[in-house]
Wavefront OBJ file of the C-alpha trace (Angstrom):
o trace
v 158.228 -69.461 -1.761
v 156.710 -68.902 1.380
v 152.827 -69.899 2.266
v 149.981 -67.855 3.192
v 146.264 -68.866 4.212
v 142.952 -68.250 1.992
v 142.080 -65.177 4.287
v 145.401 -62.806 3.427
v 144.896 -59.490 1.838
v 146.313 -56.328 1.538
v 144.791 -53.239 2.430
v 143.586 -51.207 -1.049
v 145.979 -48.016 -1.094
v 143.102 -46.494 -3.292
v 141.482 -43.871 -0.667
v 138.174 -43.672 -3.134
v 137.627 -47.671 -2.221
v 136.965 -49.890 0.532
v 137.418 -53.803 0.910
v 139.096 -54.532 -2.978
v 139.354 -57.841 -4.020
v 142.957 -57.410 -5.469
v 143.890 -61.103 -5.123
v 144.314 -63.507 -8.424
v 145.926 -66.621 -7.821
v 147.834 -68.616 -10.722
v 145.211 -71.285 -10.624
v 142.883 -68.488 -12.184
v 145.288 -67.247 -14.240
v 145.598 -70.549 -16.122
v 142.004 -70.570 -16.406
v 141.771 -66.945 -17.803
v 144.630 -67.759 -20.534
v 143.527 -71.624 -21.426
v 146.967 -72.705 -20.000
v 147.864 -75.965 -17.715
v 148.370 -74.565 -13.801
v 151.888 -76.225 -14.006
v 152.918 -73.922 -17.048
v 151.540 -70.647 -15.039
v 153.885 -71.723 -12.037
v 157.002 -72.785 -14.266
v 156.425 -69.544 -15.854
v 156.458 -67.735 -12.779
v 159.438 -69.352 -10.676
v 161.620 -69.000 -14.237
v 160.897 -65.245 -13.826
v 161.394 -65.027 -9.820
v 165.010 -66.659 -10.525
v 165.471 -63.977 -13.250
v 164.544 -61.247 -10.750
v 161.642 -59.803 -13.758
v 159.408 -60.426 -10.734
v 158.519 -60.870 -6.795
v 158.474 -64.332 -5.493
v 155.099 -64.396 -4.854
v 153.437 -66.560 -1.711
v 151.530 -69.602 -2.199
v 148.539 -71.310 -0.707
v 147.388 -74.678 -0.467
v 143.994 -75.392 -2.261
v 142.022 -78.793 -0.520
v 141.260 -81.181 -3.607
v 139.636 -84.832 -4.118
v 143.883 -85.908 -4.011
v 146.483 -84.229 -2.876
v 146.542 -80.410 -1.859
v 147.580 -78.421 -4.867
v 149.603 -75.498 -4.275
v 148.753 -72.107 -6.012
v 150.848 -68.535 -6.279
v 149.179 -65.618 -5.091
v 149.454 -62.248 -6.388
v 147.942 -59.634 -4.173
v 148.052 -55.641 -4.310
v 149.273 -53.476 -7.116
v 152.445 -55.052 -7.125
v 150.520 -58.512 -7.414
v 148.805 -57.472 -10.220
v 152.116 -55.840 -11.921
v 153.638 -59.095 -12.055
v 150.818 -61.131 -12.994
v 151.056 -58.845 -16.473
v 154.416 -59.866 -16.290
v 153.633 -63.648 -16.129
v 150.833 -63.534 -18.791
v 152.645 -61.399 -21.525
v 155.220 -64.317 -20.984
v 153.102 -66.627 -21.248
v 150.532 -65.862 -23.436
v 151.151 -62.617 -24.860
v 147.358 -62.502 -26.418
v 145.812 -63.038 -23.426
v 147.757 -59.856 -21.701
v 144.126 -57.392 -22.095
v 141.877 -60.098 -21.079
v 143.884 -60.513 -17.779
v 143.959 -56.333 -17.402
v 140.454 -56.523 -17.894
v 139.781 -59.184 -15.176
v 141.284 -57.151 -12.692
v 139.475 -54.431 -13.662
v 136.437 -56.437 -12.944
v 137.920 -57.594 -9.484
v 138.468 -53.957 -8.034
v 135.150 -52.834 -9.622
v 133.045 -55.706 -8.405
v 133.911 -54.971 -4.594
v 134.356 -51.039 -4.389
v 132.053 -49.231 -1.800
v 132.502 -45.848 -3.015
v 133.802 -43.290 -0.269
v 133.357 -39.723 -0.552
v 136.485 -37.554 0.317
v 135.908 -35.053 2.794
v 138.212 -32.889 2.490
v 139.909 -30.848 -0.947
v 142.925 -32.986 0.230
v 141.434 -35.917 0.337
v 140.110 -35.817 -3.138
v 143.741 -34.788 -4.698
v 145.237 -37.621 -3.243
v 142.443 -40.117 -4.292
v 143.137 -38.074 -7.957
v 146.631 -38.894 -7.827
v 146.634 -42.514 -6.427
v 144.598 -43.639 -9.187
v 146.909 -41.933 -11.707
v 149.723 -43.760 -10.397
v 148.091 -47.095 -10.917
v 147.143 -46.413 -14.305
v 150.460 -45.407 -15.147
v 151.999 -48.268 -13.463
v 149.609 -50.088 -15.894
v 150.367 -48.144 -18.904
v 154.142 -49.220 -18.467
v 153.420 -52.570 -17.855
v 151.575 -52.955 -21.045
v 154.048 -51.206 -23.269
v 156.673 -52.619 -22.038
v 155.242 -56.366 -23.564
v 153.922 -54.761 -26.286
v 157.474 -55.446 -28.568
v 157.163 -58.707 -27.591
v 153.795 -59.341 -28.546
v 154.365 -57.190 -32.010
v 157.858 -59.501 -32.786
v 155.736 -62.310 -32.557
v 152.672 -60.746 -34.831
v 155.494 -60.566 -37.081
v 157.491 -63.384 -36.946
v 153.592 -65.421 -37.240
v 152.913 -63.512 -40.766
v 156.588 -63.408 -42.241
v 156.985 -65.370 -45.246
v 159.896 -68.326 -46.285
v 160.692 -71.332 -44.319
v 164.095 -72.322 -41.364
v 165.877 -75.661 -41.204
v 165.776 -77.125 -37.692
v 169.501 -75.971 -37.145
v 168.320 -72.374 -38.265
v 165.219 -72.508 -35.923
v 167.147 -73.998 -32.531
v 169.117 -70.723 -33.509
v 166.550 -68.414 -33.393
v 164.877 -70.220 -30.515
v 168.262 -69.965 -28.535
v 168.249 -73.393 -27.781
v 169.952 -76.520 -29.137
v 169.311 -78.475 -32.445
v 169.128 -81.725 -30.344
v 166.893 -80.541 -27.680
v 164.760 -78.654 -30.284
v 164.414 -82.268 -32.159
v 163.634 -84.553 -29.523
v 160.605 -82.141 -28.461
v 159.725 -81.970 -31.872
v 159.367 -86.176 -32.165
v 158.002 -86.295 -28.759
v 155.384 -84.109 -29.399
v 154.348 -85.611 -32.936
v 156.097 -82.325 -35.251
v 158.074 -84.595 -36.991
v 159.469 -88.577 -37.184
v 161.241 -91.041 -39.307
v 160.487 -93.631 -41.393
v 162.699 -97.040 -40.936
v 166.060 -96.670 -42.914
v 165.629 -93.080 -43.783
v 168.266 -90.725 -42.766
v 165.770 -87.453 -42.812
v 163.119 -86.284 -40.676
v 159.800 -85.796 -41.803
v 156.547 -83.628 -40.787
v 153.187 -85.273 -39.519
v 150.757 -84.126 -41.805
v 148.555 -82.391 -39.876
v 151.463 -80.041 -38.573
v 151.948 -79.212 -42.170
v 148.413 -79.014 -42.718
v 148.221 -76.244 -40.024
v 150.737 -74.383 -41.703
v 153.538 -74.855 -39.018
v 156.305 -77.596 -40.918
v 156.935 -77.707 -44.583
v 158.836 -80.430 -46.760
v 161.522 -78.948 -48.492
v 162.095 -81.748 -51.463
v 166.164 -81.444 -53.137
v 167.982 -82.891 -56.053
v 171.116 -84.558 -54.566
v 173.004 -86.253 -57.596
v 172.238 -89.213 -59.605
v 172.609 -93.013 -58.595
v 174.101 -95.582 -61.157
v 171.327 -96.261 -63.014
v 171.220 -92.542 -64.202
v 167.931 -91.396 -62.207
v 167.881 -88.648 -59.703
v 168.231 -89.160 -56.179
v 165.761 -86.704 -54.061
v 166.381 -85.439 -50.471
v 163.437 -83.833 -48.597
v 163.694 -81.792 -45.502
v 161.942 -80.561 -42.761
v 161.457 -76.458 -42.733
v 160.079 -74.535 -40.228
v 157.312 -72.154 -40.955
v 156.929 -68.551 -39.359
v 153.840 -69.660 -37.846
v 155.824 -72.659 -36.300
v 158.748 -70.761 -34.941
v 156.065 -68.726 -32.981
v 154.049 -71.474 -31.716
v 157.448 -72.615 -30.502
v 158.789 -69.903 -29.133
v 155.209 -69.912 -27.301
v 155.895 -73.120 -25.995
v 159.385 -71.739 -24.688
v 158.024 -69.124 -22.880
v 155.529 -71.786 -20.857
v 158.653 -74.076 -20.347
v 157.605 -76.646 -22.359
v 160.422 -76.734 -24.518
l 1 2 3 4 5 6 7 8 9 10 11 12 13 14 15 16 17 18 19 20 21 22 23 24 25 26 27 28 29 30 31 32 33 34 35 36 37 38 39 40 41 42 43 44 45 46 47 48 49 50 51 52 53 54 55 56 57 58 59 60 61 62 63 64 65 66 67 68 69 70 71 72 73 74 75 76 77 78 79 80 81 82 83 84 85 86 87 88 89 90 91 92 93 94 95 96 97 98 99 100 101 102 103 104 105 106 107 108 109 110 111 112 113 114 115 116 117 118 119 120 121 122 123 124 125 126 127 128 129 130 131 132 133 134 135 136 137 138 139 140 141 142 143 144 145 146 147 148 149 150 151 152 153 154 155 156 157 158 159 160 161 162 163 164 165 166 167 168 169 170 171 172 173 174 175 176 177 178 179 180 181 182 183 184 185 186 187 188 189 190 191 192 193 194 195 196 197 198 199 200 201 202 203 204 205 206 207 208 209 210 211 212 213 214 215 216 217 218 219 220 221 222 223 224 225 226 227 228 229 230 231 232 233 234 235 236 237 238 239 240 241 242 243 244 245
């Protein structure tokens, strides 16, 4: 990543305005999607090494400790990949981002009249080329977003083996988030895991209670195990896409 002061802009290609704010830096993006600032920036170097997006420059922002470093998108291709980053991210939040830079462009347009016939088709055309570069963006998350919508109101319960699957990730690694983050623990002596209550009260872990034989005194021996609901898998895969898992 390469740095950049507070005062770089691009020019606006948009003949029809003058002096666009078409900046957003990650630090407001976390702000506009109720994420942490160090989830925006994981998200966004994860993409840059998968080539999805530019590596974007970053500026240093004076605070009360250290200077905190922020990404900066700038430009139409700035605000292309900061789609990119949110419908990873957060896909819910992908409109409210779309309409903040709506609100950037408008806020600081001085209006120019074309004075020519030539002038005006180009100003015509520019602006359909960056609402179809828009357009794409958009429906190009919008599987994503629906997969989750319907993962979220599916029905039936996974195993923690069946989830890591699903998750592409491993059964171990899936686990020990899980404990650290209070999904699930186990009691002293007992071979299965079980669900903190209020992650089964909010509908995202289930027990799963088994008949496993009989012990020598003729009464049934019970098993009970963890099961992952829809609405878990997608807060996890959620948490995947921020790089917290």
């Amino acid at each position: 990543m390469h740095t950049i002061s507070d005062s770089s802009n691009t020019a606006p290609r948009n003949p029809m305005a003058k002096n666009v704010a078409r900046t957003m830096t990650s630090r407001e993006i976390a702000d506009l999607v109720n994420a942490r600032h160090d989830s925006v920036k994981r998200t966004v170097d994860r993409l840059v090494e998968r080539g999805v997006i530019a590596s974007p420059p970053s500026v240093e922002k004076p605070t009360s400790g250290r200077p905190a470093a922020e990404y900066v998108f700038t430009g139409e291709k700035g605000k292309r990949d900061s789609i990119v980053v949110v419908a990873q991210l957060c896909p819910e939040f992908t409109a409210r981002l779309v309409d903040r830079w709506q609100e950037l462009e408008e806020g600081a347009r001085v209006p120019a009249i074309p004075q020519t016939y030539a002038e005006a088709l180009r100003a015509a055309a520019t602006l359909a080329d960056q609402n179809s570069e828009l357009r794409l963006v958009v429906s190009e998350q919008a599987p994503k977003v629906e997969a989750l919508e319907r993962i979220a109101e599916a029905h039936g319960t996974m195993c923690l083996t069946d989830a890591a699957k699903h998750l592409g990730t491993q059964r171990h690694r899936l686990i020990d988030w899980m404990r650290a983050n209070r999904w699930i623990y186990r009691r002293a002596g007992c071979a299965h895991w079980l669900a903190y209550e209020p992650r089964m009260a909010s509908g995202l872990l289930d027990h799963k209670v088994t008949v496993i034989g009989t012990d020598d005194l003729g009464d049934r021996r019970l098993a009970s195990q963890v099961r992952v609901t829809p609405k878990g898998l997608t807060v996890l895969a959620q948490k995947m896409a921020e790089g917290l898992l």
